[in-house]
N, C-alpha and C positions, 0 to 999 in steps of 0.2 A: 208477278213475283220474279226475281232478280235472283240468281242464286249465279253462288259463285262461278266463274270462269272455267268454260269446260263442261261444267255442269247447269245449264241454262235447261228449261224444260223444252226448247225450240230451237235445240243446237245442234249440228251434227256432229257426232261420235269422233275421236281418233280413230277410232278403228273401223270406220266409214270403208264397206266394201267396196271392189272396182265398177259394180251394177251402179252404185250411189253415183260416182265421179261421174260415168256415163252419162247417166240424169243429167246431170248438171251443165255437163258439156252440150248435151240435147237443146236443156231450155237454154242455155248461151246463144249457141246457132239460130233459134228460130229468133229467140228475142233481136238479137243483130238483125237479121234479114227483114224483121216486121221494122224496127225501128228507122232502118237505111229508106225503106217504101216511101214512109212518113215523113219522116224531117229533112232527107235529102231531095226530097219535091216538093218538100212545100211552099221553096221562094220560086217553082217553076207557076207553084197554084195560085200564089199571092201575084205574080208576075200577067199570068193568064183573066185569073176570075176578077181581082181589083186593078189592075194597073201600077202595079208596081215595079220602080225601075231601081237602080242597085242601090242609089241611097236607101232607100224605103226596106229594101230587104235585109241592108245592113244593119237598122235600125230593128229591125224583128230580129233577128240573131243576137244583137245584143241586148234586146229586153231576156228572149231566153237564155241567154247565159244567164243573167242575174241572177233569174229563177234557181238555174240550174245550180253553182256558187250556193245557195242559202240551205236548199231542199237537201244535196248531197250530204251538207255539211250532219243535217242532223236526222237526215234518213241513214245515215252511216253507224250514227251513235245508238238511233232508234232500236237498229237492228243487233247492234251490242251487249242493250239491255232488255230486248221482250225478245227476241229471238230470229233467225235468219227467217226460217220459215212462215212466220207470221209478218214478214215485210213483205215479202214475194209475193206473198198474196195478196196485200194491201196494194203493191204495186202494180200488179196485174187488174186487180178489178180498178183502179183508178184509170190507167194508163184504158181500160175498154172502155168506161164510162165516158172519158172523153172524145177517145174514137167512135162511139155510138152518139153522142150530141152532135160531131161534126159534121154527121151524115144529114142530119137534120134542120140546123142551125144555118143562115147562109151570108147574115150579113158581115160586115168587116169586122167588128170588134167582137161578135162570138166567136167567131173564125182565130180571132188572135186569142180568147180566152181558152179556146179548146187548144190549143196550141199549147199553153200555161197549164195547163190540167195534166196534159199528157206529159210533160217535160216532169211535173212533178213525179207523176206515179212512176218513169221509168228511174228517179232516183232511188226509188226506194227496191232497187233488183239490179243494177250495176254493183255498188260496193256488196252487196252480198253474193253475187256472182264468185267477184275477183275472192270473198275468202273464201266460199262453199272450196274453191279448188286447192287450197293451200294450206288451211285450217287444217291443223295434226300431220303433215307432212313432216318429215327430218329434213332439213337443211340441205341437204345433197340432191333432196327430190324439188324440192321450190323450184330450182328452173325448170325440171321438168314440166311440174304441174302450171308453170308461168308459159311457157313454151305453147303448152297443149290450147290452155285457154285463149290466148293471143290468136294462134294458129284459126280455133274456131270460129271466134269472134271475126276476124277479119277476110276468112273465105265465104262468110256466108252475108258478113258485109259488103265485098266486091261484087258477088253475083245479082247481091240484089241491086246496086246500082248500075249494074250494065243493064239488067233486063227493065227495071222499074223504067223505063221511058218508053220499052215494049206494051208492058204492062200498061200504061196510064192510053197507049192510043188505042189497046184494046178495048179497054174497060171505062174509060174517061177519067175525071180526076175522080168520080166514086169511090175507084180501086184504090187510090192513094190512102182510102177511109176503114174498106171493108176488108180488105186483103190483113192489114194489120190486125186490125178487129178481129178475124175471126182465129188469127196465131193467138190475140191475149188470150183466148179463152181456150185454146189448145194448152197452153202453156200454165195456164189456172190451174187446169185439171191434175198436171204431170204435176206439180206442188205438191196436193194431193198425196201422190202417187208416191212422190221421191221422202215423202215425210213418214209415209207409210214405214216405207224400205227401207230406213235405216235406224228405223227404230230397233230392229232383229239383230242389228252387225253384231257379231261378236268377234269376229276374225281381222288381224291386221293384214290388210291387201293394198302394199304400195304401189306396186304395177311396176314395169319396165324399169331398170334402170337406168339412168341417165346417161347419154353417151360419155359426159366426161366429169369427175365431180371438182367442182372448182374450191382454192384454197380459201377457206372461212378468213376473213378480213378481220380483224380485232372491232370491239364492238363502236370505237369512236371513228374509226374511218366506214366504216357502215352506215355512219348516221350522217355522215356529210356528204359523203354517195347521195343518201337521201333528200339531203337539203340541196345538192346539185338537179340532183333529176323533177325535183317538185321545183324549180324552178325556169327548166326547160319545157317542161311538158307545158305549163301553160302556154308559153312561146310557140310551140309547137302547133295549139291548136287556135291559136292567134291566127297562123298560117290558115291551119283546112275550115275555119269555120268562117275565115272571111272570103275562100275560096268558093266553097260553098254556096255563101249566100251569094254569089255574083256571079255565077256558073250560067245562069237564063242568060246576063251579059255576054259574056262570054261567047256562049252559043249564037249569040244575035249579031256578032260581029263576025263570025266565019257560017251563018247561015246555015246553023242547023236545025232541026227540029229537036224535038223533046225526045225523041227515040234514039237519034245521031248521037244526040247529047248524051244520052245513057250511054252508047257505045266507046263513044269517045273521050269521054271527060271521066272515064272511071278506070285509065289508066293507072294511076299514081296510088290507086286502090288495089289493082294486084300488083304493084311493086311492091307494094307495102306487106303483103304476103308473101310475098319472096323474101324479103326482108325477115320476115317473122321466122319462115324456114331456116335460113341461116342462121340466124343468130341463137336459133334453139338449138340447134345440132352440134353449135362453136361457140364456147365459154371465155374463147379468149378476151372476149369483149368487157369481162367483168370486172368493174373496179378501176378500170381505163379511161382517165381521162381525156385523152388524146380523140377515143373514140365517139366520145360525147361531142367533144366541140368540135369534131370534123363535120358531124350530123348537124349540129345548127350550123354553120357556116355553108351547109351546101345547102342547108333549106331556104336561107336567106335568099339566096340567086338562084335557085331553082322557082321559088315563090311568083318572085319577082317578074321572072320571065314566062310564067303562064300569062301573068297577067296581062304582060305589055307587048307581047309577040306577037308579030301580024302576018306569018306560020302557021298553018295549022302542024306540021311537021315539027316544026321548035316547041309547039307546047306539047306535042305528042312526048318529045325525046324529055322535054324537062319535068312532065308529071314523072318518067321513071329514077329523076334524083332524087323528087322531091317524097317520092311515096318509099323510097329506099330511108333518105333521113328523116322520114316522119316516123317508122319502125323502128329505127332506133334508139328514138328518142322514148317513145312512148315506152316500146319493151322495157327500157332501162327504167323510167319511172314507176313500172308497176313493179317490176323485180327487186328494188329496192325498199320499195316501199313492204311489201311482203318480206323480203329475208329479213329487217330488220326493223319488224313489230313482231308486238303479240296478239292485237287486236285488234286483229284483219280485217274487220269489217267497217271499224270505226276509221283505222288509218286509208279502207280502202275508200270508203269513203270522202277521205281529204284528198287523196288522188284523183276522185270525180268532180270536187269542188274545186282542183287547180285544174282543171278541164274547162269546169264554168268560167275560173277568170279568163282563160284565155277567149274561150267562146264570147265571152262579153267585154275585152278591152281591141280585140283586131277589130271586130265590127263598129265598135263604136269610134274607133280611131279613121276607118275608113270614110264612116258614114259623117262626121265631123268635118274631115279636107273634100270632102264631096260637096256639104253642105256651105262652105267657106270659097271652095272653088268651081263652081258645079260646069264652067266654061271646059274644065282640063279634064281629060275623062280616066286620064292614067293616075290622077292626086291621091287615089284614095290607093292603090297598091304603092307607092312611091311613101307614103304616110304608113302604110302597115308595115313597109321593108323600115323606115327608120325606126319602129316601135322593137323590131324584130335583132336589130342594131344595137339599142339598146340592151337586148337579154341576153345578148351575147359577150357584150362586156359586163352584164351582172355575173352570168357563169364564171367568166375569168376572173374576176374580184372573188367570187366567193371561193373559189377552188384556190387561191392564194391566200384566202382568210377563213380557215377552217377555224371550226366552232372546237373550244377548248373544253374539255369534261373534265 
């Protein structure tokens, strides 16, 4: 049953106490820290256990974007009409169920379906993440509650990619399986728990004030904010998801191990929380063009130059641009997308799905001039920088051709 907006029987309250948000920010943090385990090694696992070299990897990243693209789209909606509560949990026990076959499963192509499995279930607990924190907030507190989440998500994202290469030489690539596995079912339970606890709220508890409240933008420059930032943010993760998937390369051209790698290729990851900190604290950034497209124009050659640097020092210094403009891109896209909806979970949703295209057009762009030139080992960063090229002059076109209301 569907009942009206606000009133959903698996919805959380306006007047959702500060205990509730905790929750929420809780299962945030762990969900991150399980998720980084899993899919930021997995082209170390595909690279190690099959042989897989960076086309092949790129090709897996862009099969899971696809997934990711489709599942968001309507695990967002799903969550819209039967209720937050009831996704979370579907996402959790699917996202385990999958992690419990992979422990099992060993050849190639279950290996890729569990893969597919888990990508699904964690769609269905991102968009409902990004609304659980912003759903019934005032306007003034959205960046707060955007800030807070950001902040979560991304410190317990960095720690788990520096340690996860710790992790995997202790525990072998098991850990990559079990370690997550047994957060989904930590995180099940807190469901549970957090569904429990806010069925009592009676009280309005918005928590801290905002450091500064910034001036409300009329509702049709809010909306092309939005159509800016749903436009970069896939670009953006064009960037980290082709990055990503060719990190093992990376690693194998400056001779590191899978633990090095965790060390050192997870720089750009706390920049990007540094980023996150500032930009929560400093409003100035809101509604500012100027500071959107300085952030893809530095990701472009920041990007570029992880790739192609034969440095370990120059990708050291260019993961800290590139993890500064990937923060700001991102933050802006979920900020906007939240100040100016109603239907957090559905729009959050469409923010997880322009995550997928990205996830699924850099890798396949990559894995395509790799495939075409497979002699030149730099074609496939050279190919994602012009795709990257491209969104940069869609930004300027569309921020010169705003949508008429």
């Amino acid at each position: 049953m569907v009942l009206p907006h606000g009133h959903r029987r698996d919805f959380p309250p306006v007047t959702a106490p500060q205990k509730f948000r905790a929750g929420c920010y809780t299962i945030e943090g762990i969900n991150s820290f399980a998720v980084v385990i899993y899919f930021n090694y997995l082209y170390f696992f595909f690279r190690d256990q099959f042989g897989f070299n960076d086309r092949q990897n790129l090709e897996l990243a862009a099969f899971n974007g696809v997934i990711y693209v489709f599942s968001s789209l309507w695990a967002g909606k799903f969550a819209q009409r039967c209720g937050y509560f009831t996704s979370l949990k579907i996402g959790f026990a699917v996202m385990a169920a999958g992690l419990a076959a992979g422990t099992r499963l060993h050849p190639l192509a279950a290996q890729i379906a569990v893969a597919g499995v888990v990508n699904v279930g964690m769609c269905f607990i991102w968009p409902v993440l990004e609304a659980l924190v912003s759903e019934g907030e005032t306007p003034a507190h959205i960046p707060h509650a955007v800030g807070l989440y950001n902040i979560t998500w991304a410190v317990t994202n960095a720690s788990a990619f520096f340690i996860g290469g710790t992790l995997i030489k202790r525990l072998g690539y098991a850990g990559m399986f079990y370690v997550p596995l047994a957060m989904m079912l930590v995180q099940f339970g807190l469901v549970f728990w957090l569904e429990k606890s806010h069925a009592g709220a009676t009280k309005v508890e918005t928590g801290p004030s905002p450091p500064a409240e910034s001036k409300q933008p009329s509702p049709a420059h809010a909306k092309n904010f939005q159509r800016l930032a749903w436009l970069a943010n896939p670009f953006a993760y064009i960037a980290i998801n082709t990055l990503i998937a060719v990190l093992p390369g990376v690693a194998a051209k400056f001779q590191l191990s899978t633990m090095m790698a965790g060390f050192a290729l997870s720089l750009w990851c706390f920049a990007r929380v540094a980023a996150f900190f500032v930009l929560w604290r400093w409003t100035g950034w809101h509604y500012r063009f100027r500071w959107l497209v300085l952030a893809f124009a530095v990701l472009m050659v920041a990007f570029a130059t992880i790739l192609v640097a034969r440095q370990l020092a120059v990708v050291l210094l260019a993961q800290i641009f590139f993890g500064a403009a990937i923060g700001l891109i991102y933050y802006s896209s979920l900020f906007y997308a939240m100040d100016a909806s109603e239907t957090k979970s559905e729009h959050g949703g469409i923010h997880e799905a322009a995550i997928g295209v990205g996830n699924c057009l850099g890798p396949a762009a990559g894995a395509t001039a790799l495939w075409l030139a497979p002699q030149n080992a730099s074609v496939g960063a050279w190919a994602v920088s012009g795709l990257l090229a491209v969104g940069l002059g869609g930004l300027i076109w569309l921020h010169q051709h705003p949508q008429k209301q």
